[in-house]
C-alpha positions in Angstrom: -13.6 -6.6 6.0 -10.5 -5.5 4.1 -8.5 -2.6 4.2 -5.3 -1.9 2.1 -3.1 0.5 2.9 -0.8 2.1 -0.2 1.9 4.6 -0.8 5.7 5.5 -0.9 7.8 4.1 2.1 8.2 6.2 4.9 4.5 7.4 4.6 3.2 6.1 8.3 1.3 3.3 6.7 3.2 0.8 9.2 2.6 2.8 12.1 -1.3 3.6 11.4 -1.6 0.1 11.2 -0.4 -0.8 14.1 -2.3 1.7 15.9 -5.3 0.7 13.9 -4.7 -2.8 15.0 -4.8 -1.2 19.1 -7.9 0.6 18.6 -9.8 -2.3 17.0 -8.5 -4.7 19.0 -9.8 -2.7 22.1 -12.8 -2.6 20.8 -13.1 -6.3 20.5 -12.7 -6.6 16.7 -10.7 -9.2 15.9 -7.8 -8.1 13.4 -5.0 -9.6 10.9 -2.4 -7.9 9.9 -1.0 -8.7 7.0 2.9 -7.7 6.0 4.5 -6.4 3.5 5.2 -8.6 1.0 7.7 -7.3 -0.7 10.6 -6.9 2.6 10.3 -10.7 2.0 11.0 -11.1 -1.7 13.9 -13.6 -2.2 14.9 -11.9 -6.2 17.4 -10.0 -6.5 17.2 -6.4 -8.7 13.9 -4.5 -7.5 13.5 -3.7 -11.7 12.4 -7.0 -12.6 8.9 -7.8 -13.8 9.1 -10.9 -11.4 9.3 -9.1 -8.4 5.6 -7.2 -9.1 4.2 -10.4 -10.0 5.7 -12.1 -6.8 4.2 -9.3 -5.2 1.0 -8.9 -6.7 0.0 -13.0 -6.0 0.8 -12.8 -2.2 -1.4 -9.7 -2.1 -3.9 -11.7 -4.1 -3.3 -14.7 -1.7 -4.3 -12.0 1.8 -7.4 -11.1 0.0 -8.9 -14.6 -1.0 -7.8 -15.8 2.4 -9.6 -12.8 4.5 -12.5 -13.1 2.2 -13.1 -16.8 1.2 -11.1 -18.6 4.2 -12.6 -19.5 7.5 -10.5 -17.3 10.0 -12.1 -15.8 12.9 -10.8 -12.2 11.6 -13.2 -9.2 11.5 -11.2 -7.0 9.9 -7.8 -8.0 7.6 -5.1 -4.9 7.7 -2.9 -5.4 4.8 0.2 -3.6 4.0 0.5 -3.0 0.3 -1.9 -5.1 -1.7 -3.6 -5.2 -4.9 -4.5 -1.9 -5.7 -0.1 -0.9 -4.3 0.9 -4.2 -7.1 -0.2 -1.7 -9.6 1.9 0.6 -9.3 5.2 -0.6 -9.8 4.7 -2.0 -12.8 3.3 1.2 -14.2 6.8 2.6 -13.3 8.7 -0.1 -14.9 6.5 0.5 -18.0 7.2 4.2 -18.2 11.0 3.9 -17.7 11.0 1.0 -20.2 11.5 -2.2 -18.5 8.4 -4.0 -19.7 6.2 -3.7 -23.0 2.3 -1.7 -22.8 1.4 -5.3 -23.5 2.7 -6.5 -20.4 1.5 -3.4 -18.5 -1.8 -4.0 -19.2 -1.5 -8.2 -18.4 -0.5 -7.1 -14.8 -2.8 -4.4 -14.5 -6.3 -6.3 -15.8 -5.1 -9.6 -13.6 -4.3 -6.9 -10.2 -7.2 -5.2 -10.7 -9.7 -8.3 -12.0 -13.4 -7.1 -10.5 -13.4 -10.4 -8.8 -10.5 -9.5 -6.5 -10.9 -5.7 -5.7 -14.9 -6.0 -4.6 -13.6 -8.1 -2.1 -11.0 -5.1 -0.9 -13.5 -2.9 1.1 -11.2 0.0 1.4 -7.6 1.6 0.2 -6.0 3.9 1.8 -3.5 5.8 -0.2 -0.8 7.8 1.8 0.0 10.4 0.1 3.8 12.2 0.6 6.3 14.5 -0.9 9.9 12.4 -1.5 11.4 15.3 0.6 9.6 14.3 3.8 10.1 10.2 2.5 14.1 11.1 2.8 14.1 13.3 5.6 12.7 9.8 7.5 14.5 7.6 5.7 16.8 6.4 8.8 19.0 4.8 6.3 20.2 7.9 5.0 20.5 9.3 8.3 23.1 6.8 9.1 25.2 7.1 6.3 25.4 10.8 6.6 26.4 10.3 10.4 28.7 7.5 10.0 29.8 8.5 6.3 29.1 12.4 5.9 27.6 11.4 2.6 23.9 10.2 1.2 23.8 6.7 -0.2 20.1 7.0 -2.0 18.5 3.5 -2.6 16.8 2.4 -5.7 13.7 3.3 -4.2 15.1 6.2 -1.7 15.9 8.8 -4.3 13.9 12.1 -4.9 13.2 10.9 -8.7 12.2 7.6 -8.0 10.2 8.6 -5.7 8.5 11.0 -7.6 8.3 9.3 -9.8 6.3 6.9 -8.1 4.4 9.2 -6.4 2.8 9.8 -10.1 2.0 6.2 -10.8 -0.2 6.5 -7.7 -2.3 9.1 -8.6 -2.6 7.9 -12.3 -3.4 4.7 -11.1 -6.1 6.6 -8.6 -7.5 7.8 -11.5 -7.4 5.0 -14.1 -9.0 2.7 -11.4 -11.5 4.6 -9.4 -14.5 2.3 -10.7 -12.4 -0.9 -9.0 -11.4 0.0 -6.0 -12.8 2.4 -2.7 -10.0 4.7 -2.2 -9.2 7.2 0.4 -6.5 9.7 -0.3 -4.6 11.2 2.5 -2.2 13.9 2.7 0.7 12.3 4.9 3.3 14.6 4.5 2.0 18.1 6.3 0.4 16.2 9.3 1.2 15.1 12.7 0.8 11.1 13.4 -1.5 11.5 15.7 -3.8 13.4 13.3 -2.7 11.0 10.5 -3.7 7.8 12.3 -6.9 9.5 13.4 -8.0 9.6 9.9 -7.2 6.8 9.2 -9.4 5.3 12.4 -12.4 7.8 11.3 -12.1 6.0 7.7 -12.2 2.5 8.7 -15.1 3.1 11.3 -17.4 5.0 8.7 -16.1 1.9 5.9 -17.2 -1.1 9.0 -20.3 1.0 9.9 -21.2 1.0 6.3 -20.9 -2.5 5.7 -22.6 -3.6 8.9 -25.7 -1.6 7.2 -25.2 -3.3 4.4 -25.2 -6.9 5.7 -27.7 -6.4 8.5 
């Protein structure tokens, strides 16, 4: 089983996953954890076309592995993956860095039927940019150390925003491809956050055991 987990940085995907990970593991489920891919991207501008695609193929690559390969896993937790690949190149569309043409290239081959039935479940983390910079450690440093914010190319309430929309539109545009869960990430405690996010994948593995037995 495969569940992706999407949104803006600072949302509390890495830490529900690695509380996910606990749980599971406790229950003697064995689970992979996949990274993500993109802290590992050896380009250099984040506004390149290249960079999505990079992207998009190692999220491609988790999937086929977790699904096809023959690992011992039980359940694959991936950290951005194909339904996430979508959305930046939506952005770079709307701000003019790549053609509709192109757009839609990325899109059909990120979002190909063959791939997503194999992703059981996304979770989508969904946050305001103001609670993204407030935990953007980053930022706090450089108004300790500097007394000024240094925004990122991400990091920035626009961007962010920005992206944030791309998210939900893609939400929308591909509901028929892909099992998504929406959660609100920005008004809730961890604790309640990574709860959900437990509940979702225990009612998603419950369903699929029914479904294979």
């Amino acid at each position: 089983m495969i569940v992706e987990f999407a949104g803006l940085p600072r949302s509390g995907k890495s830490t529900c996953i690695d509380a996910a990970r606990h749980y599971f593991s406790r229950h003697e489920i064995t689970v992979k954890m996949a990274g993500e891919p993109i802290r590992f991207c050896p380009f250099g501008s984040q506004y390149r076309v290249e960079i999505a695609c990079w992207a998009a193929n190692l999220a491609l690559n988790t999937v086929l592995e977790a699904s096809l390969g023959t690992s011992p896993e039980t359940l694959t937790l991936q950290d951005r993956g194909l339904f996430d690949a979508l959305a930046f190149p939506r952005l770079l569309w709307k701000e003019s860095y790549i053609s509709r043409d192109t757009l839609s290239c990325l899109e059909e081959y990120c979002a190909n039927r063959r791939w997503t039935e194999c992703v059981n479940l996304v979770i989508l983390f969904d946050v305001e940019p103001e609670a993204v910079l407030e935990r953007d450690m980053a930022r706090y440093i450089a108004r300790q150390v500097y007394g000024e914010d240094l925004p990122g190319v991400i990091t920035n309430e626009s961007t962010l925003q920005a992206l944030r929309d791309c998210y939900n539109e893609i939400r929308a545009d591909f509901r028929d491809r892909f099992n998504i869960k929406k959660l609100d990430a920005s008004q809730v405690t961890m604790v309640d956050l990574v709860k959900q996010v437990v509940e979702h994948i225990v009612k998603e593995y419950e369903r699929q055991a029914v479904e294979t037995s």
